[in-house]
N, C-alpha and C positions, 0 to 999 in steps of 0.2 A: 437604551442604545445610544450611543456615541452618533453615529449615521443609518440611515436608512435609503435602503436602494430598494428602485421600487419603476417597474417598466409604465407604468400608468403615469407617472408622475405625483404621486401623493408623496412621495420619499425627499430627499436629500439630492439624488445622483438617477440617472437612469440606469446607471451600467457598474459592474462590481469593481471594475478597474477604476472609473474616477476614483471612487470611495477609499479604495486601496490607496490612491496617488493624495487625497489629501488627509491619510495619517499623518502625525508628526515623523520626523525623522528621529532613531534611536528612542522614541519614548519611552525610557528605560522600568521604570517604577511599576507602570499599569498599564492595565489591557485596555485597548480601543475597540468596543464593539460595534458591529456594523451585523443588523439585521438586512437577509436578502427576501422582499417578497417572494409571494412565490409569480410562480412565470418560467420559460426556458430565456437563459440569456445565450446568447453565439455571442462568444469572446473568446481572446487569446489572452485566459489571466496572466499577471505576471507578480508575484508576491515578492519585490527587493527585498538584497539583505539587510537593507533601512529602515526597513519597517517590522521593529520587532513588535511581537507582545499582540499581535490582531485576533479576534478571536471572530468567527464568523460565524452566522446564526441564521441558519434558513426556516421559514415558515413552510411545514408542507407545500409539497411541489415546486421546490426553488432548485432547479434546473443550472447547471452550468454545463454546457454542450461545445464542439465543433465537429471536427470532420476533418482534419487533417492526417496524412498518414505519408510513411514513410519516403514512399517513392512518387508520392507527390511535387510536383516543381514550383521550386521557392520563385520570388523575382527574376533571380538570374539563372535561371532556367537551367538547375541543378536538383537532385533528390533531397527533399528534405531533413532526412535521416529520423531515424526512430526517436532521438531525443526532440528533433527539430518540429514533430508530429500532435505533441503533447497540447491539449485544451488548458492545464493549469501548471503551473511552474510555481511551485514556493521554495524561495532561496530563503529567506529570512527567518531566524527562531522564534521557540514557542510558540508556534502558529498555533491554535485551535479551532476544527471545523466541526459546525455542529449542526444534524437535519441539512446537511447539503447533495446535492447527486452530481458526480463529478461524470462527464458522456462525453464519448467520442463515437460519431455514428457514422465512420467510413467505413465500417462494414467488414467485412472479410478480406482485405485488399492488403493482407500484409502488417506490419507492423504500426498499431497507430494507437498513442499511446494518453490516457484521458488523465492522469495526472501524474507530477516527477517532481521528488522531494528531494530539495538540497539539504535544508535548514536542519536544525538538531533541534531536538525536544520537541516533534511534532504531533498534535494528539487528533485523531478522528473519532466521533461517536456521533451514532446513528449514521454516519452516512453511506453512501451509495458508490459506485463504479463501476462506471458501463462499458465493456466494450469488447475486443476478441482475442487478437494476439497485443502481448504487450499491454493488456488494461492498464496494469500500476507498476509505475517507476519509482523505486526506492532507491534514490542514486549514490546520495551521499553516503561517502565510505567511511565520516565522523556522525554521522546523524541517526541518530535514537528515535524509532517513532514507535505511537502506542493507536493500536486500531479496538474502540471497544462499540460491540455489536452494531457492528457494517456488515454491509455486503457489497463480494465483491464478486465479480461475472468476467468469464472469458473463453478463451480454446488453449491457446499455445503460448508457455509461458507469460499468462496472464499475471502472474507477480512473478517480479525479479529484481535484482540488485542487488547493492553491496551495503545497504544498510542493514545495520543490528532494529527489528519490526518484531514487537508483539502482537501477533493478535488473540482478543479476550471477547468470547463468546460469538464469531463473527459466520456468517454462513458463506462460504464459496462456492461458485453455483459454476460449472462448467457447460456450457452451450453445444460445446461438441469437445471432440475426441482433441488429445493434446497433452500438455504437462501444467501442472500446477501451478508452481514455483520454479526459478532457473536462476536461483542463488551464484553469486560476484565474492563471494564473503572474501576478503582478503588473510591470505595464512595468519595465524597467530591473535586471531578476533577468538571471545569469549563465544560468541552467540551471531547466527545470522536470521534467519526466520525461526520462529518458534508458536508456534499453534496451540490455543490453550481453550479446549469445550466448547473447541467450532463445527460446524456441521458442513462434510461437504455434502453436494447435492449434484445434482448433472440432472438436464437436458435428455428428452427420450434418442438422441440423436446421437448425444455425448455414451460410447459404449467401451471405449481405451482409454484412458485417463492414466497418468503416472502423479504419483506425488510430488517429484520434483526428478531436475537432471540439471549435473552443475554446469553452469556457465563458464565457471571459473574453477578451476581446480582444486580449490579447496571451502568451496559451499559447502553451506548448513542450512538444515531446517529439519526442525523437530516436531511431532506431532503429538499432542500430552491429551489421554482422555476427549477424543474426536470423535464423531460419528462418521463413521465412512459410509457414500454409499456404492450401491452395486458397479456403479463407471468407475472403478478405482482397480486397476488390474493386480491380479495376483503380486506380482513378484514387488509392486509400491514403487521399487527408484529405476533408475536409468542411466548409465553411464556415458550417453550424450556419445555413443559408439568412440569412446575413450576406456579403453583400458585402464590405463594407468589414472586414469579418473580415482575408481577406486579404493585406490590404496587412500587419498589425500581427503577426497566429501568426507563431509561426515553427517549420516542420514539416522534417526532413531523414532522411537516410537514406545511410548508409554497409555496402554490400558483401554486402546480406542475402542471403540465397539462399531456395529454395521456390519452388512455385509461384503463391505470391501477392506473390510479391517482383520481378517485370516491372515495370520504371519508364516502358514505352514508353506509357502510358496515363496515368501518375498526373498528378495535375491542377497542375496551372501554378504554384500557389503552394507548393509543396510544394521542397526544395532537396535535391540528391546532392552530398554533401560528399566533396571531392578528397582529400582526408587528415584524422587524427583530429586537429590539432593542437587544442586546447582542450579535448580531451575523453579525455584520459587517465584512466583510470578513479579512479587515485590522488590529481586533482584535483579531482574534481567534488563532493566534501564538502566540501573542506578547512575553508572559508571563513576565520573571521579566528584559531579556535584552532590548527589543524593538524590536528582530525581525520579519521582517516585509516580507518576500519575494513578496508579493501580488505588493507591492509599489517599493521595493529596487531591487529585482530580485535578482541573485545567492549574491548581493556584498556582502562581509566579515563585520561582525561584527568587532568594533574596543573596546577594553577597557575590552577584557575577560580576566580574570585569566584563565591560562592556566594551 
């Protein structure tokens, strides 16, 4: 490890943000690791676009927490806003997090959001997401991220955004009643969320659950060989009481099993695709560099303009 943060002091840094602030700038070539003890840290991360190539490495139980949410009052004594609410912010590429638990524990109070990703080519494995409405912010509307066996936890649109996000083997755990997904995808995107032999799961509480309902008029999010379980309502999507929704999402589903995974009910707009052709798991990052995390794992692109 490059640095070690560590709350006791045996480390480098106490806190993930110094660590963060003394990467190089642009390190273009290689990754800078920074192992997190474990411990809960309360911070307001901030990953610049400067700091590319980081890759972060939590020892069980390495906690990144706050408590911010949306209508909470900033200094000047204004609502914070749903972006403004977030525990981790990474703007910077290539990020990779590994064995991290990203938490936001203001509770049920509205929107309050425990991590929002700008950067492109972002990768998570094994990690965590804690929170209710708003868990995970997938912001950026150029940024590719890749989630392999996470979990992630919420109520109401607890994943959303305008990012193209795989997720590969991951468990989505709904704590109460709400929507899944609340996809941004901008018209004329390949791919906006895509689910690939993830398991949802719900809460004895959680008893209405939707797959997703778009944000945006022309959301995606595909669910390929899922377990659904019982919290998942008949009819799967929701037209966000838009009409003309409809005609523009685009919502499908390939081969799930469970029993919230019955398509004799789901609602009209919604698509069962005949075969995976487009949706090869090895394809759906690629875009115009080739990456490829699925195949390559965390390794570095080589040949980017920087």
């Amino acid at each position: 490890y490059d640095f070690v943060v560590a709350k006791d002091g045996s480390g480098d840094f106490f806190t993930i943000q110094e660590a963060i602030n003394a990467v190089p700038d642009f390190r273009k070539d290689k990754r800078t690791t920074i192992l997190v003890r474990k411990g809960a840290y309360k911070e307001k991360l901030i990953v610049p676009e400067s700091k590319l190539n980081i890759s972060l490495i939590g020892e069980n139980g390495a906690v990144l927490t706050n408590d911010d949410y949306a209508q909470k009052k900033n200094y000047f004594g204004e609502n914070m806003s749903t972006s403004g609410s977030s525990t981790c912010y990474i703007y910077a590429p290539d990020f990779y997090a590994e064995n991290i638990t990203f938490e936001n524990t203001a509770g049920r109070v509205g929107q309050a959001v425990a991590c929002f990703i700008e950067g492109d080519r972002a990768y998570f494995k094994n990690c965590r997401f804690l929170g209710n409405q708003d868990t995970l912010y997938n912001y950026g509307k150029e940024s590719r991220q890749y989630f392999e066996n996470c979990y992630v936890e919420g109520t109401v649109d607890f994943i959303f955004g305008w990012s193209t996000v795989l997720f590969k083997d991951c468990t989505i755990h709904s704590v109460g009643d709400g929507y899944v997904t609340a996809p941004a995808t901008d018209k004329g995107k390949k791919y906006g969320y895509v689910f690939v032999n993830c398991k949802l799961t719900g809460a004895d509480e959680a008893k209405k659950v939707y797959l997703s309902r778009p944000w945006r008029p022309h959301a995606q999010a595909v669910y390929i060989q899922c377990e659904l379980g019982k919290h998942i309502v008949p009819e799967g999507w929701n037209n966000w009481g838009k009409k003309e929704n409809e005609k523009t999402a685009y919502y499908a589903e390939y081969q799930n099993t469970g029993e919230g995974a019955s398509v004799k009910e789901r609602a009209s707009f919604g698509h069962q695709l005949k075969n995976l052709e487009g949706y090869n798991v090895e394809e759906i990052l690629l875009g115009e560099d080739g990456w490829n995390p699925v195949k390559n794992g965390n390794e570095l692109l080589k040949n980017i303009k920087r």
